[in-house]
C-alpha positions as CSV (number, residue, x, y, z in Angstrom):
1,X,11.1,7.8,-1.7
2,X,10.0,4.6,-3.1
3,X,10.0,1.3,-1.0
4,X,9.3,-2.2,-1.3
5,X,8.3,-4.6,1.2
6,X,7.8,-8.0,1.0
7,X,6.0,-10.7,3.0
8,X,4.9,-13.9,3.5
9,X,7.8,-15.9,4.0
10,X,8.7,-19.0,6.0
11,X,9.3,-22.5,6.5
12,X,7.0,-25.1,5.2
13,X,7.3,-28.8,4.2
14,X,8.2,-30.0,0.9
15,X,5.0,-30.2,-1.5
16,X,3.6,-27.4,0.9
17,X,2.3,-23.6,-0.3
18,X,3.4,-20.1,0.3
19,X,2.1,-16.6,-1.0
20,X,4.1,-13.2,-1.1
21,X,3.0,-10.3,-1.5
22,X,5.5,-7.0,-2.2
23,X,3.6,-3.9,-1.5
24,X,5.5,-0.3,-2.5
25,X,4.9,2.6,-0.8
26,X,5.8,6.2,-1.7
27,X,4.7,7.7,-5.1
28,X,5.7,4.9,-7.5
29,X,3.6,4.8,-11.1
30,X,3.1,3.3,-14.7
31,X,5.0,0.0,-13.2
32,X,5.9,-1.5,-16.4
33,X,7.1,-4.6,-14.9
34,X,6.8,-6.5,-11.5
35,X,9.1,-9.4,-10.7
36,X,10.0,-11.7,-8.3
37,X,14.0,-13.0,-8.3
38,X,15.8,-15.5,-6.1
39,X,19.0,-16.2,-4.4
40,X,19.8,-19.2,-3.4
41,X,23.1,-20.1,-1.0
42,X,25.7,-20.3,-3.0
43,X,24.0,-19.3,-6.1
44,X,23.4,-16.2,-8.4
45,X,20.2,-14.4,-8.2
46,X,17.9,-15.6,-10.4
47,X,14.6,-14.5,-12.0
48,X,11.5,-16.7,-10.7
49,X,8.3,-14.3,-12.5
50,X,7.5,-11.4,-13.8
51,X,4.5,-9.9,-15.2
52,X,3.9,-6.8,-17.5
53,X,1.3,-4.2,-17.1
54,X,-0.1,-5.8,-20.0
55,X,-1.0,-9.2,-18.1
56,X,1.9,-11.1,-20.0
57,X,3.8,-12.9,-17.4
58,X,7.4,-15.2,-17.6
59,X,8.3,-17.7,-15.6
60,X,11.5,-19.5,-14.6
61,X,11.4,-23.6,-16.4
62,X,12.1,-24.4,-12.8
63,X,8.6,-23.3,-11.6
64,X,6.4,-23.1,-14.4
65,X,3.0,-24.8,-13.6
66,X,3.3,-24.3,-9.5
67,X,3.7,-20.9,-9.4
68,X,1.8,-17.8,-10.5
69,X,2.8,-14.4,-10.3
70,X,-0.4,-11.8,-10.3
71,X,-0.4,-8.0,-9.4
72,X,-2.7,-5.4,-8.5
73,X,-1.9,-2.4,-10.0
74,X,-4.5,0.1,-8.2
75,X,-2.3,-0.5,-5.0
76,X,0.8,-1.0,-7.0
77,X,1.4,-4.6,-5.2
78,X,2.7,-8.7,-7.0
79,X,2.0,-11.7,-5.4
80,X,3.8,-15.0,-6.1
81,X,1.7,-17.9,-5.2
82,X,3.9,-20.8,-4.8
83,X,2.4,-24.1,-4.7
84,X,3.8,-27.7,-4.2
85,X,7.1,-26.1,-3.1
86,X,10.4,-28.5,-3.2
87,X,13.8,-28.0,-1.3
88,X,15.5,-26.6,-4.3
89,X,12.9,-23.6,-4.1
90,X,15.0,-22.4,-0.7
91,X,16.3,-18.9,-1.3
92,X,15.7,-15.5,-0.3
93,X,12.9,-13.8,-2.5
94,X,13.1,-10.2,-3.5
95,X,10.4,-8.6,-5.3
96,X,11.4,-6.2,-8.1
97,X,9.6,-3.1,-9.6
98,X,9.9,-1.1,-12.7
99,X,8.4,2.4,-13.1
100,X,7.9,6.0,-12.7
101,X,9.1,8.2,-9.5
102,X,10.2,11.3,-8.6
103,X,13.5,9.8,-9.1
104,X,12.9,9.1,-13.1
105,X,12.4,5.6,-14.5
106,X,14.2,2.9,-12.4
107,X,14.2,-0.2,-10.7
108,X,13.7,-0.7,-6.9
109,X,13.5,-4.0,-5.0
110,X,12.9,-5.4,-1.6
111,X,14.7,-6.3,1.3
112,X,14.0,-10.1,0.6
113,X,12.2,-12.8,2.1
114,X,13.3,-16.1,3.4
115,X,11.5,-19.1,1.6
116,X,12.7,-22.7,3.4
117,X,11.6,-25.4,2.2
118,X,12.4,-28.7,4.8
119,X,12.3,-32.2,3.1
């Protein structure tokens, strides 16, 4: 059974920096697409990243230029380097993956991190 754990979480300052990583475990392959998503209080969950096995990555207008999502796909495992974080970035992050399993072709996610960001 797949499984996917994130970490890196926190508290940090406004104009601070955080990285997650999402590692999967269990037999999980061809990971078409890795993505990190958001939730807010009080607010839908939202897509932040995602990157293709291709390299070709989309960001969220709210966090283009100080954050990059990367993965490594021998280890099947996405990173979101966030970088001169504001208060509005506070949320729980889940990571989100796209591929092959026993179980066919599906999503999974994580559990979620908590990202606060204190003025």
């Amino acid at each position: 059974q797949v499984q996917l754990v994130e970490s890196g979480g926190g508290l940090v300052q406004s104009g601070g920096s955080l990285r997650l990583s999402c590692a999967a475990s269990g037999s999980i392959w061809n990971v078409n697409v890795m993505g990190w998503y958001r939730r807010a209080p009080g607010k839908q969950r939202e897509l932040v990243a995602d990157i293709r096995e291709s390299g070709r990555t989309d960001y969220a207008d709210s966090v283009k230029g100080r954050f990059t999502i990367s993965r490594d796909n021998a280890v099947n495992m996405v990173y979101l380097q966030m970088n001169s974080l504001k208060a509005d970035d506070t949320a729980v992050y889940y990571c989100q993956m796209h591929g092959w399993s026993s179980a066919g072709y599906r999503d999974y996610w994580g559990q979620g991190t908590q990202v606060t960001v204190s003025l």
